[in-house]
C-alpha positions in Angstrom: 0.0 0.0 0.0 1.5 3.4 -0.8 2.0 5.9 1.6 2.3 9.2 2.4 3.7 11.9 5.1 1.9 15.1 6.7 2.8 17.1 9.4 1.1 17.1 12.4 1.5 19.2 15.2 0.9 18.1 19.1 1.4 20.0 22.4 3.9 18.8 24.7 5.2 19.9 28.1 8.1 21.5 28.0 10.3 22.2 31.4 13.3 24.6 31.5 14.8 25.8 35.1 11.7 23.9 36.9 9.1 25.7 35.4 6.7 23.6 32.6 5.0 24.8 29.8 2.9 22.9 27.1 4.9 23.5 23.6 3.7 22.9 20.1 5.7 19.9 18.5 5.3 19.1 14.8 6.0 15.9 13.6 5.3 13.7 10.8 3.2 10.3 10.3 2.6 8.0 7.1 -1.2 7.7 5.7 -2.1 5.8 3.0 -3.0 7.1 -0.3 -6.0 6.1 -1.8 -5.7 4.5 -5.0 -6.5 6.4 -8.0 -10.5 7.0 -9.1 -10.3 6.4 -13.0 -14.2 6.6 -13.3 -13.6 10.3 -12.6 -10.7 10.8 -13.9 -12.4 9.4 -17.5 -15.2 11.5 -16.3 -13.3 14.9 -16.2 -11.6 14.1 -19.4 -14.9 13.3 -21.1 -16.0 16.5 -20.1 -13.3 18.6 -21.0 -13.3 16.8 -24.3 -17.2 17.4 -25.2 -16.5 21.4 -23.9 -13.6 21.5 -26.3 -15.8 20.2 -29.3 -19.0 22.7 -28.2 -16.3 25.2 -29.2 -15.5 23.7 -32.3 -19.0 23.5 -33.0 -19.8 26.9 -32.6 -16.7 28.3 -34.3 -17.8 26.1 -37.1 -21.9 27.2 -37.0 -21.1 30.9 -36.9 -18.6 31.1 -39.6 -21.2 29.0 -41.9 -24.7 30.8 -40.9 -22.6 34.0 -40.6 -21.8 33.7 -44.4 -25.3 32.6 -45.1 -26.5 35.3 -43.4 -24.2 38.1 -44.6 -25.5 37.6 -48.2 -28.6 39.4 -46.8 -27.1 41.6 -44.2 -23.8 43.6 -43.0 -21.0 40.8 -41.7 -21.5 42.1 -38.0 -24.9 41.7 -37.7 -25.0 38.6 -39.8 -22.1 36.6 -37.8 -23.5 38.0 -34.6 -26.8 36.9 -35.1 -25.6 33.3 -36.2 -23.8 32.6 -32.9 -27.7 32.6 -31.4 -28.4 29.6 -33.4 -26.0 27.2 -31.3 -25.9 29.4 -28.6 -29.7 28.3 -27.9 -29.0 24.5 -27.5 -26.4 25.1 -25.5 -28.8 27.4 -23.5 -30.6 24.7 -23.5 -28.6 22.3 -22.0 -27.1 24.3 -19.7 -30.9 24.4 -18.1 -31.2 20.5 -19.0 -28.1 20.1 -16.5 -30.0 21.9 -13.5 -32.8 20.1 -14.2 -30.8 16.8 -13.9 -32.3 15.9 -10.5 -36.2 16.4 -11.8 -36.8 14.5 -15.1 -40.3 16.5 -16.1 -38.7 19.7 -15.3 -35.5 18.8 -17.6 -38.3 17.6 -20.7 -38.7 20.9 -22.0 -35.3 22.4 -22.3 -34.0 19.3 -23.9 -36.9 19.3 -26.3 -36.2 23.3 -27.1 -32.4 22.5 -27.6 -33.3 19.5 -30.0 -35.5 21.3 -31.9 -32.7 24.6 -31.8 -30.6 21.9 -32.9 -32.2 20.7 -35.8 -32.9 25.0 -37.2 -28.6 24.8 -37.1 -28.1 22.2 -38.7 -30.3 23.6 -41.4 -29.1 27.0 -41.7 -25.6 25.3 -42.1 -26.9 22.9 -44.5 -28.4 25.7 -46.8 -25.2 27.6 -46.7 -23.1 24.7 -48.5 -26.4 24.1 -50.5 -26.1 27.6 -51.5 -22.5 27.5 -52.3 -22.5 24.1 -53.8 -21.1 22.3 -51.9 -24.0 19.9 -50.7 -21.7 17.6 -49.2 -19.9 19.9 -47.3 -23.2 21.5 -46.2 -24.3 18.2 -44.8 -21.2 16.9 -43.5 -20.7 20.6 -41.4 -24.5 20.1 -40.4 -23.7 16.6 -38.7 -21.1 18.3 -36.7 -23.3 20.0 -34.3 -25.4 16.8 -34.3 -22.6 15.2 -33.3 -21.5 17.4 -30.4 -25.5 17.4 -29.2 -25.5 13.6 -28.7 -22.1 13.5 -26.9 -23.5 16.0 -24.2 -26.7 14.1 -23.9 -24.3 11.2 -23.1 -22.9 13.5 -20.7 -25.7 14.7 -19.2 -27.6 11.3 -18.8 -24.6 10.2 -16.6 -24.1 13.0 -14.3 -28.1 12.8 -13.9 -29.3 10.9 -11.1 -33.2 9.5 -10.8 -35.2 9.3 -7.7 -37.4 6.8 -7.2 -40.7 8.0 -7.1 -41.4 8.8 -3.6 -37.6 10.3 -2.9 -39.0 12.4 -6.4 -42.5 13.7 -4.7 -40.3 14.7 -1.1 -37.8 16.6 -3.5 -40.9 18.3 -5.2 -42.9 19.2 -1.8 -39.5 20.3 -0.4 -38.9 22.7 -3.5 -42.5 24.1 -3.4 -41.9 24.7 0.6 -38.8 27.0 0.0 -40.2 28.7 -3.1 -43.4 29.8 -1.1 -41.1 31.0 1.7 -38.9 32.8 -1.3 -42.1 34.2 -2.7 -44.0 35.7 0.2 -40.4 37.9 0.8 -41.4 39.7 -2.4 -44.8 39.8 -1.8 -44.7 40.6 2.3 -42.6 43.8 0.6 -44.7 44.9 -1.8 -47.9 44.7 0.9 -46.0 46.6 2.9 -45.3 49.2 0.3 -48.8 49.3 -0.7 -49.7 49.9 3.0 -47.6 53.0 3.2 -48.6 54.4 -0.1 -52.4 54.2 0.9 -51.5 55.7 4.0 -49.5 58.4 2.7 -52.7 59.1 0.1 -55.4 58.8 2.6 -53.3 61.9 4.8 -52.7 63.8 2.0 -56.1 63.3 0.9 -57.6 64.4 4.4 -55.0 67.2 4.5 -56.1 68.6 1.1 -59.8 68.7 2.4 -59.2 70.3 5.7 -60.9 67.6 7.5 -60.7 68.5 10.9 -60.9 65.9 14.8 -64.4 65.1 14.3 -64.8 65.3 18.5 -63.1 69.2 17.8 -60.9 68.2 20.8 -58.1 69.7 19.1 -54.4 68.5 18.9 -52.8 66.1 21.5 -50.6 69.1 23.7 -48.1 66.3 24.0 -47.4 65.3 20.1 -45.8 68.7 19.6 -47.3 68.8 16.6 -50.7 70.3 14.7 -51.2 67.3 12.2 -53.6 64.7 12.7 -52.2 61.3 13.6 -52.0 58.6 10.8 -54.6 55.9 10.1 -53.9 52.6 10.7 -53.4 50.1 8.5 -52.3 46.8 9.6 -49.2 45.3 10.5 -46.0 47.7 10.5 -42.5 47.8 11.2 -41.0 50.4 13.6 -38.8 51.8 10.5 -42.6 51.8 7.9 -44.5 53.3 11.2 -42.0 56.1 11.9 -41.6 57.3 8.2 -45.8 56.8 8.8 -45.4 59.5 11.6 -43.1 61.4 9.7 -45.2 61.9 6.6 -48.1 62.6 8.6 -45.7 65.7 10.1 -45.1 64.5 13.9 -42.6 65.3 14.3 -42.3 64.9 18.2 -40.0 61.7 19.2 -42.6 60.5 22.0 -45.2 61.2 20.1 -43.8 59.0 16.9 -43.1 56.6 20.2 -46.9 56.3 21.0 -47.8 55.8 17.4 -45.3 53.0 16.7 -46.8 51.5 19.8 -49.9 51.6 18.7 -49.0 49.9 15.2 -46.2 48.1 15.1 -44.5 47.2 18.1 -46.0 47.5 21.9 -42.3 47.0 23.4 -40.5 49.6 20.8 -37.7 51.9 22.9 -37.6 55.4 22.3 -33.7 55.3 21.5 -35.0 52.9 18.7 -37.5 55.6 17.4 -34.8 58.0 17.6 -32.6 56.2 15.4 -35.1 56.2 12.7 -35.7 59.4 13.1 -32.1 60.7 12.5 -31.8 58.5 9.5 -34.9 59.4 8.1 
């Protein structure tokens, strides 16, 4: 069995004039090596091979529907449009390969990239066919075909099917974290909304001159003439102070007594205050 060293370090005790003290000590023991994984070895070469021919590929596909194209066109629109022809299978397959663990989901980017396939391999066809040179156009078609198949290979082996129960956890798992991903977005634009219809609803009452409807007058605390906000649900301390803030209280306990009334019973003043400086 073939071995190996590594260094290792240890504490020891060390004593000089009576007095001990634990010392790091390096020193060095055999392992053995694993033998060598071919399979992945083949694997990585495979791969690098089939990503070496994709290039070929493409160089090959652009400089034939490029010239097709160019008859029509200006070169650097023409080449630069041809490079979307294999640049959608590979698309394609790029999705295919992060779909590898869900065979429905992976169905329809491998059908897309076959049937992207097959539109270039006709545009180069039609190129040699044009240039007569029908064999060439044929032959310079398969290419592509060619590099296609050896990445389905590819893909086919990295991919790894569930059984069907493992594949229904794996589904209800994904749906979990997408609705948790998804109400994020949405929790923010509700909250958004909120503000905007409470922002309107002041400015609306502001604009009328709508007045306390018990004429009691303003609260000789708030330190301020404006009416206090509506409410309208749920709020954070940040969304209820720039609340209080558009509303014009400007008063830091009274902000205080209208988060607590909103958004958070147990809010600190220094919290409002914070808010309010960075507001």
């Amino acid at each position: 069995m073939k071995t190996r060293q590594i260094e290792r370090t240890r504490l020891v005790p060390h004593t000089i004039n009576g007095k001990t003290e634990l010392v790091l000590e390096r020193y060095n023991v055999d392992v053995p090596v694993p033998p060598r994984d071919w399979d992945r070895t083949v694997l990585t070469a495979v791969t690098i091979a089939a990503g070496v021919l994709v290039a070929v590929a493409v160089v090959w596909s652009t400089a034939s529907i490029g010239d097709l194209l160019a008859r029509v066109t200006i070169s650097p629109a023409a080449y630069a449009a041809a490079i979307a022809f294999d640049l959608a299978w590979i698309l394609c397959m790029a999705v295919e390969w992060l779909s590898r663990y869900d065979p429905a989901r992976a169905a329809l980017p491998r059908n897309m990239g076959h049937g992207a396939l097959v539109i270039a391999m006709l545009a180069v066809g039609a190129h040699g066919w044009l240039a007569g040179q029908q064999a060439i156009g044929v032959i310079g078609a398969v290419v592509s075909g060619i590099v296609k198949a050896l990445w389905t290979v590819v893909l086919r082996h990295y991919a790894k099917p569930l059984d069907e129960k493992t594949q229904q956890w794996v589904d209800k798992q994904r749906a979990e974290a997408g609705g948790e991903l998804a109400m994020v977005a949405i929790n923010r634009e509700l909250t958004r909304a909120r503000g905007q219809v409470t922002a309107e609803r002041i400015a609306l009452e502001a604009a009328s001159g709508s007045a306390d409807p018990d004429q009691s007058g303003p609260d000789p605390q708030s330190g301020s003439a404006s009416p206090p906000p509506a409410r309208t649900g749920p709020m954070t301390v940040k969304d209820a102070v720039r609340t209080a803030l558009d509303s014009g209280i400007r008063d830091p306990d009274a902000v205080l007594r209208y988060v607590h009334q909103v958004a958070d019973a147990n809010a600190k003043l220094a919290t409002v205050e914070r808010y309010l400086r960075g507001a």
